[in-house]
N, C-alpha and C positions, 0 to 999 in steps of 0.2 A: 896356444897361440893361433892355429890355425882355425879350431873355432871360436875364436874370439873375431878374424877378419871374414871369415865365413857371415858372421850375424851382420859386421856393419856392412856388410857390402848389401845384404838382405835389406837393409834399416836406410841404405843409401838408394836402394832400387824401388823401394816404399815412396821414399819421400819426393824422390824425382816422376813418377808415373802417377802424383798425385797435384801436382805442380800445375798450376791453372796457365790455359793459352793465355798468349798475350791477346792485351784486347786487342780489338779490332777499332782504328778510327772513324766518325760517320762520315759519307760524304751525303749530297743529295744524287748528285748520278754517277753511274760508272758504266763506261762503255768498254765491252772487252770483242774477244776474239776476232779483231775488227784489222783494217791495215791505215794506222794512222799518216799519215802525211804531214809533217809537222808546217812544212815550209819555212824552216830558220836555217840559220846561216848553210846549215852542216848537212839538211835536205832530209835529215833524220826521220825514221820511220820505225813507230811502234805498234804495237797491238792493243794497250789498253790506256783508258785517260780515267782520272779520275776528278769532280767537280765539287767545288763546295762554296756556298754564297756568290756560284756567280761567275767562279775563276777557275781555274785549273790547280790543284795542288799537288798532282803526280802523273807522271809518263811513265809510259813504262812496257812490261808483256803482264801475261795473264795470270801471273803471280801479283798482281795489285789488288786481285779475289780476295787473296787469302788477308791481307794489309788493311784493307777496308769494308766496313759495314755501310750501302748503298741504300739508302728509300727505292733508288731505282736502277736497276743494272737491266744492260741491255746485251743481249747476245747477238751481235753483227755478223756472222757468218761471214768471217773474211770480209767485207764492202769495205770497199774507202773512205774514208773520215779523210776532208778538208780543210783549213779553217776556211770561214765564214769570209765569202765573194765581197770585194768593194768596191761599189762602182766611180771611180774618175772620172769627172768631166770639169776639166778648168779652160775659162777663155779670159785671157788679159786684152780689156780693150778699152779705148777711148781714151782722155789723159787726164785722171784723178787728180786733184789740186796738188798733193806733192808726191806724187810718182814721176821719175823721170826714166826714160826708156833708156838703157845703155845698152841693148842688141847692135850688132854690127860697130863697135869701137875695135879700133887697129893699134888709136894710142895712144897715150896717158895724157897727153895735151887734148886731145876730142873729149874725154871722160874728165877734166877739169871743166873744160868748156860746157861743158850740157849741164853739171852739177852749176856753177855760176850762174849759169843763166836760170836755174830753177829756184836759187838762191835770190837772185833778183826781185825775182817776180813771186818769191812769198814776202822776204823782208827778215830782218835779222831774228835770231831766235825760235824757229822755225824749224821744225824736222824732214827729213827728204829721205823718203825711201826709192832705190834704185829699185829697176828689174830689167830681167834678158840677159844678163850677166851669165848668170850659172841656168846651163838648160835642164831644165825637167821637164820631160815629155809624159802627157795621162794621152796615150795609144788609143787608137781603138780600132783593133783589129776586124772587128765583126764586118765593116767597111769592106773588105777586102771581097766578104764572101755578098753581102748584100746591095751594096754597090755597084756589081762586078758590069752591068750592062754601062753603068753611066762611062765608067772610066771609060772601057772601051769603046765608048763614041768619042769622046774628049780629050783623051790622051794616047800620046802614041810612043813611040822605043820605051828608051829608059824611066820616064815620067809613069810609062803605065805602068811599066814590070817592079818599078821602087813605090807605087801608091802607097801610103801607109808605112814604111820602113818599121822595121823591127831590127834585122840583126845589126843593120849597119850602120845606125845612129849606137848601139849596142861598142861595135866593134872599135867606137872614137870615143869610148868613154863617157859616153853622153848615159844619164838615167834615164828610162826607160819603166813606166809603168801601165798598165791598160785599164782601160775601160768599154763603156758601148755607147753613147749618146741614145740610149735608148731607140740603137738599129739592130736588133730587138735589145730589150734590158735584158734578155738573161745572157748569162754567160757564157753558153756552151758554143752558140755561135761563133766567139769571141773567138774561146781557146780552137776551135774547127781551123778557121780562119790564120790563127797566129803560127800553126804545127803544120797545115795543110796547105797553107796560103793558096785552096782553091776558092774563084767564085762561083756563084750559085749556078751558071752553064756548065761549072764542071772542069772550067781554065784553069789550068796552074799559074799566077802572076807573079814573077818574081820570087822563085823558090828560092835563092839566098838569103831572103828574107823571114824565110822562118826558124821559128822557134824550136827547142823540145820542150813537152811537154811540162813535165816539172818548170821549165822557165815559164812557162807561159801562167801555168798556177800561181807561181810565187810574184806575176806582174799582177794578177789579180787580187793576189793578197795582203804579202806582207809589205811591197816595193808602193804596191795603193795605198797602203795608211801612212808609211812614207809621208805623199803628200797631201794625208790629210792632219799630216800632224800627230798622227794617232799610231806611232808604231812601238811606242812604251804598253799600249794599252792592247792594241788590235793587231793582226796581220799575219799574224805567226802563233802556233802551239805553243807555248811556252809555259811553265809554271810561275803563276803570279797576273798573266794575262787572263784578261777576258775571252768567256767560254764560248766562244763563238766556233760554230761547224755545222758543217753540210755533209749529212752521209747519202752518199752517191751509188746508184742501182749499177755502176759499170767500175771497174778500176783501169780508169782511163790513162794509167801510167805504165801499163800491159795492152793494152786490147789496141787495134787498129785503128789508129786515127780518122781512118776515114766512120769508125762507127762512132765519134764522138759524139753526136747531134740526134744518138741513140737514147744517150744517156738523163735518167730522170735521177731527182731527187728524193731521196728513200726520208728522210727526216729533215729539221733546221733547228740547229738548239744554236736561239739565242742567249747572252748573258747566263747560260747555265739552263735556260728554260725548253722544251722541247716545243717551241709553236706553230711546228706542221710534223704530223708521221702522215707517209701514204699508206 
């Protein structure tokens, strides 16, 4: 008996040490040992992504090595991975044949009345889109820090110290997303500006008004596609989203804000594609 269990256990130790690895899935890129920043709900932070056709199909740590076969894997030494900056810039103006402004209504008789009157004067059968109702603000911080002479000839108390608000249109429930009117386009200024809320003299304007970091990323990200309609698709890391990220020479959610405007772009992988390494 005992060698009879003696051999299978031999015959069992054969057949498992001969046992082929599981495969390996392909992706086209995988970036690892990296510090992901997802920017979705939950602010989640991985080490490694995995990309295929374009999209994201895994989050995760540096055991997605082992899970997937890469065309291109990249070794990030710790850098932060982003997703991919969106720039906001919307202006509601002038009066579109059937736009009718509801900003500033106090009450349900003024919001009949405006709607009526816009009713009028297209004629029956007719569509009428509201706005001003519900505020979405596209921010743009960078103002704060580029700006910073003009205010200060222009405005004076609480008008200078609140130029630009962030926390406290934030704090009334109001959404809140940023951009830069291209005062410059890029972003860093931006996030400098929304964490620091210094201008370019070096003033502090209105420090209740700033942000943390992470807020400030996720206004530029996932809260931006927001309102471009795009946040099923863009915004956020997410598996099933568009591989959009920026890997960043600083990890700006450690290091001293005031060196933000330090920080350069180490790669930019569009849709999955890498279209700048430095």
């Amino acid at each position: 008996m005992t060698r009879r269990l003696s051999a299978a256990c031999v015959a069992f130790a054969l057949v498992t040490s001969v046992r082929p690895a599981q495969a390996q899935e392909p992706v086209d890129l995988l970036l690892h040992s990296a510090k992901i920043f997802t920017a979705n709900e939950r602010l989640s932070t991985f080490s490694a992504v995995a990309v295929r056709d374009g999209r994201i199909v895994a989050l995760g740590w540096d055991a997605l090595r082992e899970q997937y076969r890469a065309q291109r894997s990249v070794d990030l030494g710790g850098k932060l991975v982003v997703p991919g900056f969106i720039d906001t810039h919307i202006h509601i103006s002038g009066d579109p044949e059937r736009w009718v402004d509801l900003s500033g209504l106090e009450t349900m008789s003024e919001l009949k009345a405006r709607v009526t009157r816009k009713a009028e004067q297209l004629g029956s059968g007719e569509w009428i889109t509201g706005y001003g109702h519900n505020i979405l603000i596209a921010q743009q911080p960078n103002f704060t820090y580029t700006l910073d002479g003009r205010y200060a000839e222009h405005l004076d108390g609480e008008r200078y110290q609140t130029n630009n608000p962030l926390r406290s249109p934030m704090s009334h429930g109001v959404f809140v997303a940023l951009g830069s009117d291209i005062l410059p386009i890029g972003p860093m200024v931006g996030l400098y500006g929304a964490v620091t809320r210094k201008g370019m003299s070096g003033a502090v304007v209105g420090p209740g008004e700033a942000l943390t970091m992470p807020e400030a990323i996720v206004g530029y990200t996932r809260l931006a596609a927001h309102l471009t309609f795009e946040e099923d698709e863009k915004g956020s890391l997410e598996v099933g989203k568009l591989a959009d990220m920026v890997v960043l020479s600083q990890d700006l959610l450690t290091i001293d804000p005031d060196r933000t405007l330090e920080t350069e772009v180490e790669m930019t992988i569009l849709g999955g594609n890498v279209v700048y390494e430095r």
